[in-house]
N, C-alpha and C positions, 0 to 999 in steps of 0.2 A: 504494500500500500504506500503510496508515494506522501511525500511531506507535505502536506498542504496547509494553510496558513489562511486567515481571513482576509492578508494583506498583498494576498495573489491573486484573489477574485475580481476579475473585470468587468466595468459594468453592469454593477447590483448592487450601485451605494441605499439605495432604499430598503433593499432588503438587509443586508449588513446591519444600519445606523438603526431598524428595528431590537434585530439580532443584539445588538451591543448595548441598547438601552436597557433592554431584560437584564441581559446581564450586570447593568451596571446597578441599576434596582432591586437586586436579586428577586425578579419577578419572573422568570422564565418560564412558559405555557408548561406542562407535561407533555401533553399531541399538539405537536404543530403540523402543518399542512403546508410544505414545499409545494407551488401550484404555478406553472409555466411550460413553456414550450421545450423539448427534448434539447440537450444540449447549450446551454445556455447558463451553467454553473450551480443549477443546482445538488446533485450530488456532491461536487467540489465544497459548498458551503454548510452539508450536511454532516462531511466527513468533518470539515474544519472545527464544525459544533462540537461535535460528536469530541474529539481530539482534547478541544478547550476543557468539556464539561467532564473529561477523566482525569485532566492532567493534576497533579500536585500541586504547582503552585503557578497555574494561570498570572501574568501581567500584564499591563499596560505597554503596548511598546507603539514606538514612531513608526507609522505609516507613509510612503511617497502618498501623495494626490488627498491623505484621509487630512479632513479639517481639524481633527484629535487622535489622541495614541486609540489603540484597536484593542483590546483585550482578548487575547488569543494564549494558546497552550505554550510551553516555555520550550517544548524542543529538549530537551534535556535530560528529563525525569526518566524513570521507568515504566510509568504509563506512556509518555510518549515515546520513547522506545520500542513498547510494543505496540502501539498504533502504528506507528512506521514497518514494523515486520509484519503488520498484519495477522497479529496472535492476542490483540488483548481480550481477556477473558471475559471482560463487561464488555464490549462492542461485539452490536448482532448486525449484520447484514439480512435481511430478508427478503427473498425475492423465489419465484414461481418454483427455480429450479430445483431448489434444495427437495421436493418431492421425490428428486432423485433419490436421496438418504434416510427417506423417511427409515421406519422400524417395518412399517406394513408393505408386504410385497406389493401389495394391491394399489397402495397410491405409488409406490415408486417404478409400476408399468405402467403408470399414463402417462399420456400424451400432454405435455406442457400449452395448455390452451390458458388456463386462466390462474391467480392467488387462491387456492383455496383452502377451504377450512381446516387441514388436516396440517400444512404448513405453518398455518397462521396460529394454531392450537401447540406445535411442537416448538417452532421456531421465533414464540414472542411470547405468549401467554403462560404457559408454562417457566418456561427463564425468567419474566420477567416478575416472577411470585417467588426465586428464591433470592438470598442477601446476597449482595452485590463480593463478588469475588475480592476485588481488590477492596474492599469497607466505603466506596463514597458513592457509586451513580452505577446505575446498566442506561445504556443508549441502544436504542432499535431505532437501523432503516430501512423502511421497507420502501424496495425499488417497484416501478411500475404499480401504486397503491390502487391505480384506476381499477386493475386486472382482478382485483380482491373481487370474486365472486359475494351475491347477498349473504347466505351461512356464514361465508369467512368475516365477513364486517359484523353482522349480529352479534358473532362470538366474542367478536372482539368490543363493542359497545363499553363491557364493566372496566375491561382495565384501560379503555381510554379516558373514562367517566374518572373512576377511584385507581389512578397505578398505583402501586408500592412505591413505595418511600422512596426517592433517586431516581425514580424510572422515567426516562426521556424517550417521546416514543416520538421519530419523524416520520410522516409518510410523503413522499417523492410522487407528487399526481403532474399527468398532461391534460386532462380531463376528467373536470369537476364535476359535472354530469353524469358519470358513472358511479361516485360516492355517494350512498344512501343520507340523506338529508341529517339523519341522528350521527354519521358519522362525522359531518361537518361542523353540524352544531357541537361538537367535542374538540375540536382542534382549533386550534390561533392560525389561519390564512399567513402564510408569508409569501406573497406575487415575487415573479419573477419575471423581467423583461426581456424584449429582444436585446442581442448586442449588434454593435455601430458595425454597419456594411463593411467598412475597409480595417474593422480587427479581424471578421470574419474571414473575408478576400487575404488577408496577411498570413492568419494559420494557415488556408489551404496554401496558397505557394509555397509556406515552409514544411509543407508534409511531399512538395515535389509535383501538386498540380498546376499546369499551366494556366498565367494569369486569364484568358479566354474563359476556360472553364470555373477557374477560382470564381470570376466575376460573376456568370452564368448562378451556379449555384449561391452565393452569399445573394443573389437577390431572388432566387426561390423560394430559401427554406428564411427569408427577410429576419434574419440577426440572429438563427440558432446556428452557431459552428459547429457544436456535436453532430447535430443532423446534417450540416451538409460535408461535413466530412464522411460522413457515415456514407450518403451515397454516393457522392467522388468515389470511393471504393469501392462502390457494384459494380461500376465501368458501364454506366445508364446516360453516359453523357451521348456517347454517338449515338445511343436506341434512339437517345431523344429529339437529337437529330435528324434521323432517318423518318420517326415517325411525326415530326414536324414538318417536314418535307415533304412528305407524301399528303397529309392531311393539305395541305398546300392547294396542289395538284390535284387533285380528287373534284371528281364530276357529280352531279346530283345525284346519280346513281345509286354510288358510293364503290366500296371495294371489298367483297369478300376476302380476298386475300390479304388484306391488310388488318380485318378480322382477326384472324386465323396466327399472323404472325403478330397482332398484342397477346395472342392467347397462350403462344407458345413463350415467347418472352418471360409474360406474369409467372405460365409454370417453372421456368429456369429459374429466374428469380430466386419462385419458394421451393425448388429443389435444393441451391447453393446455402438457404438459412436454415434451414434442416440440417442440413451437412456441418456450417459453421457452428450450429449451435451442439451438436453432436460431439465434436472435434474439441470445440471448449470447454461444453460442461458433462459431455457425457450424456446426456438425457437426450431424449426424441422430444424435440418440439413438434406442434399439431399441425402438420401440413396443410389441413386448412385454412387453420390461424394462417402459416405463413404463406399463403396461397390470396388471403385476403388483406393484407399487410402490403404484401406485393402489388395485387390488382390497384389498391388504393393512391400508392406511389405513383400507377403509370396513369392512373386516373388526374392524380392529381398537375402533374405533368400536361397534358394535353387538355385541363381545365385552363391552365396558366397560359398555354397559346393562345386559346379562346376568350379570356381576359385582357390578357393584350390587345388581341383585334378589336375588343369592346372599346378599350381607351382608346385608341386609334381611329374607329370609328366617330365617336363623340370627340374627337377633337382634346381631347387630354395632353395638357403638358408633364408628361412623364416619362422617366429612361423604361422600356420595355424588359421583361425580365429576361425575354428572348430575343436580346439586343442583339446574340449573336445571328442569330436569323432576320434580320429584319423584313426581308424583300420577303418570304415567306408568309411573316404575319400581317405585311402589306395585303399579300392575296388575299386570303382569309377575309380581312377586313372588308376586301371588294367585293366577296359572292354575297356578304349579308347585310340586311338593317339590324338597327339597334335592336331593336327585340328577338329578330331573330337570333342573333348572338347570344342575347339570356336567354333565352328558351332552350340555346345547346348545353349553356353553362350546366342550366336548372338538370337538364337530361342527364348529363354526366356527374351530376350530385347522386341524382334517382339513383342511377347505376352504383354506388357504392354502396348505396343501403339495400338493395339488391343481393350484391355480392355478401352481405352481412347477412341476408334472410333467407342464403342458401339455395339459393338460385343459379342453375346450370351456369360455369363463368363465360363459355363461349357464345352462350343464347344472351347472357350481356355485353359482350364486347360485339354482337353482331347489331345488337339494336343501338350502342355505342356511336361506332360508324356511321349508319343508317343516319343517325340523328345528328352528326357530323357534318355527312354530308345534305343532308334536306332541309336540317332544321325542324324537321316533322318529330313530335313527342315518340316517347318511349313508346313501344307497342305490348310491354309484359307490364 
């Protein structure tokens, strides 16, 4: 587990300067509710919490850019010691996988689809009812908290309500929506925002992608670098090209074939996140999950051409996100009116809640196209 510090977080002084008032009032929530876009520091500020609230003897120290000293873990101690190797015995990590390890055969052969109850029961609630190993705090974070099936949050309702004495419990959400109302009503919201385009565009060139592309993506995934690092490394920039290009081109008709090859793409996709998730943690991720993970990516992708052509159309003074194609979202622009543009957008929303209700994905990506190219509504 790498050193992380409050005074490495970029772009989340409001979250922080929240962060730090607790602390300094010793008023710190029990459940807090980490609630932002993927990539964007939240984990980073979870662990840094997490880090401060074991350490021995937490300080004050001078920040660059902070307008007061940060109150962060000292680096030094034997809690932070083992924060750093990644072994302290009061910090829990929580997240889908660990169903891997359960006790019970039975939950540790399923398929990683959602948080559930059987995790949430061995790998928080239970730990967090015994005395704190090293005498002062246990910290639980639970990654992807959105994923936490109903059962799994029920369960957990008393010890967000009443934890044990020490117990900091953070859940890590992208959407707030999926958290049952009693779950929220228990946790202290700390927002998290996008970060600034050109810090974004700055990591990718230093991870080795091409400023074209850097740029491309930091205004996709608009100011989460985790995510758009994450799919710089599909290798989804030329697909999306290609199938920007073609989308282009395309006659009222439309293209079956062009069908056919999002279809095959979405399943490579979630073949390779299967594989990756396999290969790291061991566990069989739910090919469906990552089947509609994937769909949603390339959805979301050829929503953003179609946005483009909308500002375009209406005369918008704005950089396009698909600056690198211009002439392309020129076309587009030109087969349709303003309306008909939302009505493609709306079609290719329909299509993802679709693909989420289990609906054959090539009978989606064919009414996709269809509505691509005619601008005529979904027909499922």
């Amino acid at each position: 587990m790498s050193q992380v510090e409050f005074r490495d977080i970029v772009g989340q002084d409001r979250a922080i300067d929240l962060l730090q008032r607790a602390m300094d009032t010793k008023q710190m929530p029990h459940a807090l509710l980490f609630l932002g876009p993927l990539g964007v520091g939240r984990r980073t500020t979870a662990l840094a919490l997490a880090k401060t609230l074991l350490c021995q003897s937490p300080a004050a120290m001078a920040a660059k850019g902070a307008d007061r000293p940060l109150v962060q873990a000292c680096g030094h101690c034997d809690d932070c010691r083992m924060m750093a190797s990644g072994n302290h015995p009061d910090f829990h990590l929580v997240y889908k996988e660990l169903a891997r390890y359960h006790d019970n055969l039975q939950v540790r052969s399923r398929v990683m689809q959602d948080l559930g109850i059987d995790v949430i029961r061995s790998s928080l609630i239970a730990p967090a009812a015994i005395f704190p190993t090293r005498g002062r705090a246990r910290v639980f974070v639970v990654l992807e908290a959105d994923l936490m099936n109903n059962p799994a949050q029920s369960a957990l309702l008393k010890t967000l309500e009443e934890p044990p004495s020490g117990v900091t419990i953070i859940l890590i959400c992208s959407k707030r929506e999926q958290l049952l109302p009693t779950t929220l009503s228990r946790c202290a919201t700390i927002r998290f925002s996008l970060l600034p385009k050109d810090f974004v565009i700055s990591k990718l060139v230093s991870t080795g992608i091409d400023q074209v592309q850097a740029e491309f993506w930091a205004a996709f995934t608009t100011g989460s670098v985790g995510r758009a690092i994450d799919l710089a490394g599909k290798n989804l920039y030329e697909i999306k090209r290609n199938f920007v290009g073609k989308l282009a081109g395309m006659g009222p008709a439309g293209c079956g074939e062009l069908a056919e090859e999002l279809s095959k793409a979405t399943d490579n996709l979630a073949s390779k996140a299967v594989a990756s998730a396999k290969a790291a943690q061991g566990a069989e991720l739910s090919k469906t999950l990552a089947g509609r993970q994937a769909a949603g990516a390339m959805l979301e992708l050829l929503t953003s051409a179609y946005r483009d052509a909308m500002g375009l159309a209406a005369g918008e003074e704005r950089t396009l996100v698909h600056a690198d194609q211009q002439h392309e979202i020129e076309s587009i622009a030109a087969k349709f009116t303003l309306a008909e543009l939302a009505g493609i957008i709306e079609s290719l929303s329909r299509c993802e809640q679709l693909l989420w209700n289990n609906v054959n994905q090539r009978i989606v990506w064919d009414n996709a196209i269809i509505a691509c190219a005619s601008a005529k509504p979904l027909g499922v």
